[in-house]
N, C-alpha and C positions, 0 to 999 in steps of 0.2 A: 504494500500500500504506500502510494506515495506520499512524503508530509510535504506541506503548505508552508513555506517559510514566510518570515515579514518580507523578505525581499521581494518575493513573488507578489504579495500585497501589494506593497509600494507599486510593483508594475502595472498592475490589475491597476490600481489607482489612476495612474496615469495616463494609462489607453480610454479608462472610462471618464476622464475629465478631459482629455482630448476631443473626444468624441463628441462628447457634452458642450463645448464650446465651441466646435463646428457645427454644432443642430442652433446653438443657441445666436450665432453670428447667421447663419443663413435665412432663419427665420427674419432677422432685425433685417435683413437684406430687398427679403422679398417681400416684404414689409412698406420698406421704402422705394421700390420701386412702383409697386401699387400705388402709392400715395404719390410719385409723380407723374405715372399715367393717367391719371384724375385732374393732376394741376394742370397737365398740357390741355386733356381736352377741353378742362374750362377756358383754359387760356385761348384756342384753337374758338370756340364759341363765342367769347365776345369778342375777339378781331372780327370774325365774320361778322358779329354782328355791328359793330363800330363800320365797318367797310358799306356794309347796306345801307346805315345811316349816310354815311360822307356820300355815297353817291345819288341818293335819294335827294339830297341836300343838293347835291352840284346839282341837279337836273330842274330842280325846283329854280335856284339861281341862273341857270341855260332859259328856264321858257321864262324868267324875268329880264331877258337882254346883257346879262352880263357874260362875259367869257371865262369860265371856270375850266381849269386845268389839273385834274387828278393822276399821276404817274400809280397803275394796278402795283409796281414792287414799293411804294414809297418814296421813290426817290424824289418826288419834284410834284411840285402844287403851286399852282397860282390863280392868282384871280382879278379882272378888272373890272370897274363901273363901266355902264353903258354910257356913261358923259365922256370918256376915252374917246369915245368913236363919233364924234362930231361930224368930222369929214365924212367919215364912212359910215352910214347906219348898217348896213350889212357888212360891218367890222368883225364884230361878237360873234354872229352865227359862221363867220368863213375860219374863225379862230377855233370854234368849238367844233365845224365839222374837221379841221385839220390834227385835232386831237381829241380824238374820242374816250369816253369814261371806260372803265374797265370791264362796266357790264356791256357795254355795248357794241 
């Protein structure tokens, strides 16, 4: 019969707190991944919906005569009064078909 020494204890010990802090690290893991696949999608939801506003918005500001300029990556936005276009009254509309909203 074989005996069980402290040493073997201590090793037992050791395999099983090992092990015990890889379930207990992976769990905290998957954990925090869940929680920011949640942030993103909210995140991913109201840009969308920030984006539907801004363009709802520019198009509202397009059938009021102004020239409104929305860049779909962000990069660039402008916008003029229809007092701009004195000379031209078909200033606004040649500006806003030359650069279309993202939805359209």
């Amino acid at each position: 019969m074989r005996r069980f020494l402290i040493r073997d204890l201590l090793w037992l010990t050791l395999i099983v707190a090992l092990a015990l802090g890889w379930w207990v690290d992976h769990r905290q893991l998957a954990s925090d991944l869940q929680a920011a696949r949640q942030e993103l999608a909210q995140s991913r939801w109201k840009a969308d919906l920030w984006e539907t506003m801004a363009i709802a918005f520019a198009k509202q500001m397009r059938a009021a005569g102004w020239y409104v300029r929305v860049a779909a990556d962000g990069s660039g936005y402008g916008w003029t009064t229809p007092d701009s276009f004195v000379g031209d009254p078909e200033g606004a509309r040649k500006l806003n078909d030359a650069h279309p909203l993202p939805s359209e």
